[in-house]
N, C-alpha and C positions, 0 to 999 in steps of 0.2 A: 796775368793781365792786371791793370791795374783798375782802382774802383772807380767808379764813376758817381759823383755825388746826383741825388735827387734833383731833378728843376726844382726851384720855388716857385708856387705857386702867386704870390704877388710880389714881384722883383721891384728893388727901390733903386733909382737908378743912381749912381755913385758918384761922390761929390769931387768935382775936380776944381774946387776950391781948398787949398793946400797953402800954408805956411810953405814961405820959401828955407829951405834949407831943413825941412822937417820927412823923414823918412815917410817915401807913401806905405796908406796901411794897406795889407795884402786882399784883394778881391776877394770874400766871404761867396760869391756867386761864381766863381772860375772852377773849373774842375782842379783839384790838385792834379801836379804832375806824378807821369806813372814813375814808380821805383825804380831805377836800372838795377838793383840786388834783384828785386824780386820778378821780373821780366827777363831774368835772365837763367831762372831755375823751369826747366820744361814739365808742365806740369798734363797730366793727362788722365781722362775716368779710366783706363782699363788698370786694372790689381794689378800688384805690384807681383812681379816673377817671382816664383820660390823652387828651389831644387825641388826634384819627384825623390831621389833618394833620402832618406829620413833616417839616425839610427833610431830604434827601439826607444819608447822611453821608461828607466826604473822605474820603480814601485814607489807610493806614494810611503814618504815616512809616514810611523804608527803618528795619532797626534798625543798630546799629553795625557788627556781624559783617559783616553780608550785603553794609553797604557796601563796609567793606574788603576783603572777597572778590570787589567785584566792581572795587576799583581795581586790585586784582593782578591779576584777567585783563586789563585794559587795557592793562595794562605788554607784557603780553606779545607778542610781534611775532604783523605778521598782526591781532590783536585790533579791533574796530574797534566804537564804541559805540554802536547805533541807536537813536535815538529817533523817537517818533511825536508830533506834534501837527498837528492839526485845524485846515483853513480858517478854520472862525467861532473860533478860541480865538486864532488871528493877527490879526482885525479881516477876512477875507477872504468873499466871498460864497461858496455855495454850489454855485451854478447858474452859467452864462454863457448869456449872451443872443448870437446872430450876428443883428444884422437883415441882410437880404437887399435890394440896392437892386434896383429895375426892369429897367433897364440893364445890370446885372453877371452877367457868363455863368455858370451852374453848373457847379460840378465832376464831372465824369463820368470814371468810372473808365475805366483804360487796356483792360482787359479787353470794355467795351461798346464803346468807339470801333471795337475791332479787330472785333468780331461787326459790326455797322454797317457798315464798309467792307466785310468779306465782304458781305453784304446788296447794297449798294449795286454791285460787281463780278458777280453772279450776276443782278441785274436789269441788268445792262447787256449782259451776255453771255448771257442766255435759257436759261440752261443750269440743268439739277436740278442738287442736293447728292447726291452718291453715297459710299455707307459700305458698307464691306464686313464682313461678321460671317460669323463660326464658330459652326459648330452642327454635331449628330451626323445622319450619314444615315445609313440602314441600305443595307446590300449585299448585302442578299434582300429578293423580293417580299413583300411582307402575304400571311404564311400563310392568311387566312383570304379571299381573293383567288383562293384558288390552286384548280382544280379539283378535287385531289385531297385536299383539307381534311376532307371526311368518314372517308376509308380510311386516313390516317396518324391520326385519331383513335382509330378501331376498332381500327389496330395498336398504338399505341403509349401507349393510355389516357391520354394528357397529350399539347397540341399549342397552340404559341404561334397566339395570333388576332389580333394586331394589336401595337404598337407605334409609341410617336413621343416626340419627342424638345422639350423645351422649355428655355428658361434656367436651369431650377434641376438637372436630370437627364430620366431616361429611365420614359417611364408607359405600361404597357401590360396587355393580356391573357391570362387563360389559362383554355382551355377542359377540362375533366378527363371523364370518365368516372364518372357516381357507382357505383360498386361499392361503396361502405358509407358509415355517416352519421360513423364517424370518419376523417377525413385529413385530410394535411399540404399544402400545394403552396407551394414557395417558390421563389427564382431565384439560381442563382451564376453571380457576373460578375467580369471580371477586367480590371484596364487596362493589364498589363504581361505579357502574353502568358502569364498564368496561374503567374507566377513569387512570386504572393502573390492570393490570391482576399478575397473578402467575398461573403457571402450575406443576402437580405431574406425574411424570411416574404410571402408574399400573403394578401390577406385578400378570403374570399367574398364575392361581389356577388349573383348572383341564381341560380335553375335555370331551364334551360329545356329541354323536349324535343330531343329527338334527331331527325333528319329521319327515319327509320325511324319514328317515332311511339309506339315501345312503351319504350325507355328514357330517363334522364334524363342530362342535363350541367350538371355544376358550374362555372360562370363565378367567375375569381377575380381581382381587379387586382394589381398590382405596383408597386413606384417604384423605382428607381435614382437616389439621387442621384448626381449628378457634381457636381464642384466648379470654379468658374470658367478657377481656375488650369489646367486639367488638359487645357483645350480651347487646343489650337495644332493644325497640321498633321498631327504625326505621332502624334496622338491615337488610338488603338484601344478599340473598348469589345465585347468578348464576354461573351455568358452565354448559359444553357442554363437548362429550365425541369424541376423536378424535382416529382414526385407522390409519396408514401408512402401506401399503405392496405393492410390486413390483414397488416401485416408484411414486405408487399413494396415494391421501387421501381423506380419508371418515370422516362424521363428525356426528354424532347425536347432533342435539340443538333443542328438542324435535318440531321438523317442524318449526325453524323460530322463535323460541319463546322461545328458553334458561328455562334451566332446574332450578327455583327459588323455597329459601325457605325462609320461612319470620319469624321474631322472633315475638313469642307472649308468652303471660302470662299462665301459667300452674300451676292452683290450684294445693297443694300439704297436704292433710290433717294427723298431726300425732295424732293418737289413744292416748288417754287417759294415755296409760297403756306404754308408750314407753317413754311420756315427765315423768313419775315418777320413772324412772330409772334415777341409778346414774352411768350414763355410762359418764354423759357431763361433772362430777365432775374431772375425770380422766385426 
């Protein structure tokens, strides 16, 4: 399209007083005439089309600087310049192929051969696989075992009921007295003769009557962990089981004498017929 000049704002009207024979001068207030060049290129706001396919584009050249910054660190001792290029960009495959012929024996790792001949020596001699493991016993009966598990309840309103021991720690119970619907019961244990303690909350499991039949008992669990490391021989693990309600505390520590379990050795025999599976192969 062609431009269109501004109105003037005060037009002076044009002199048609002219010398005869004198070229008239061209109207300053006419709009010029549009271009026929340029009125005749199609011109339009939407972007200009460009292909969606694109190739890739190279990597940018190193520039000057950065080169020679990096021939000075080369220079320097120690320096050493790595480059990376790619199998397919050498002419090289990608993959390898092993064909395997009929005939040709597998490789088997030294680690199998060795479980194998165990195998093969334990079938020849008849004999189980025997392992021995560490684990926590306890060095009191199961409170709740005991004859007198009702009257050290009634005395002592807190009374360990059970306890046992697994691979991760120690998981047991604790039987309470309910004398009100707010309390605490948790357990402090110690593995180095109470020379540094730790303590776990318990968390309520169920109620159930009292053999008397007219009160109630709060059952609550407990866990201890212990940690793998911690289990050798001369391993000790005490705790006592502690109750808070109405402001007061009770304490079970099985009468003065902490509730102790001591690491010992626990034969563990496997059958024949379980070291000859290939379960361990997996």
């Amino acid at each position: 399209m062609g431009a269109v000049a501004a109105p003037n704002a005060n037009p002076s009207p044009a002199s048609h007083d002219t010398e005869p024979g004198a070229a008239a001068a061209p109207d300053s207030s006419r709009p010029p005439q549009p271009n026929n060049h340029a009125s005749s290129t199609f011109s339009s706001c939407d972007p200009a089309l460009q292909p969606i396919m694109r190739r890739r584009a190279r990597s940018l050249p190193t520039s000057p600087e950065r080169r020679k910054r990096a021939a000075v660190q080369c220079q320097e001792p120690g320096c050493r310049m790595s480059r990376v290029r790619f199998a397919d960009a050498l002419g090289l495959e990608l993959t390898q192929v092993k064909v395997f012929q009929t005939g040709e024996d597998p490789s088997i790792p030294l680690h199998v051969l060795s479980r194998l001949s165990i195998n093969s020596d334990l079938w020849y001699s008849s004999l189980n696989l025997e392992f021995t493991m560490q684990c926590l016993v306890p060095d009191f009966q199961q409170p709740a075992d005991c004859v007198d598990f009702s009257s050290r309840l009634q005395e002592q309103q807190v009374c360990l009921e059970r306890v046992s021991s697994s691979d991760l720690g120690l998981s047991g119970t604790i039987q309470v007295r309910n004398v009100a619907f707010e309390k605490q019961v948790s357990v402090r244990y110690t593995f180095n003769q109470w020379e540094s303690i730790h303590e776990v909350c318990a968390r309520w499991k169920c109620s159930i009557p009292e053999k008397n039949g007219q009160d109630q008992v709060d059952v609550f669990t407990f866990f201890l962990p212990v940690p793998p490391f911690l289990l050798h021989l001369s391993t000790l693990v005490q705790f006592a089981a502690r109750y808070q309600v109405n402001g007061q505390e009770y304490w079970d520590n099985n009468r003065g004498k902490n509730y102790t379990l001591r690491c010992r050795t626990h034969p563990l025999k496997l059958p024949r017929e379980c070291e000859e599976s290939w379960i361990h192969f997996i």
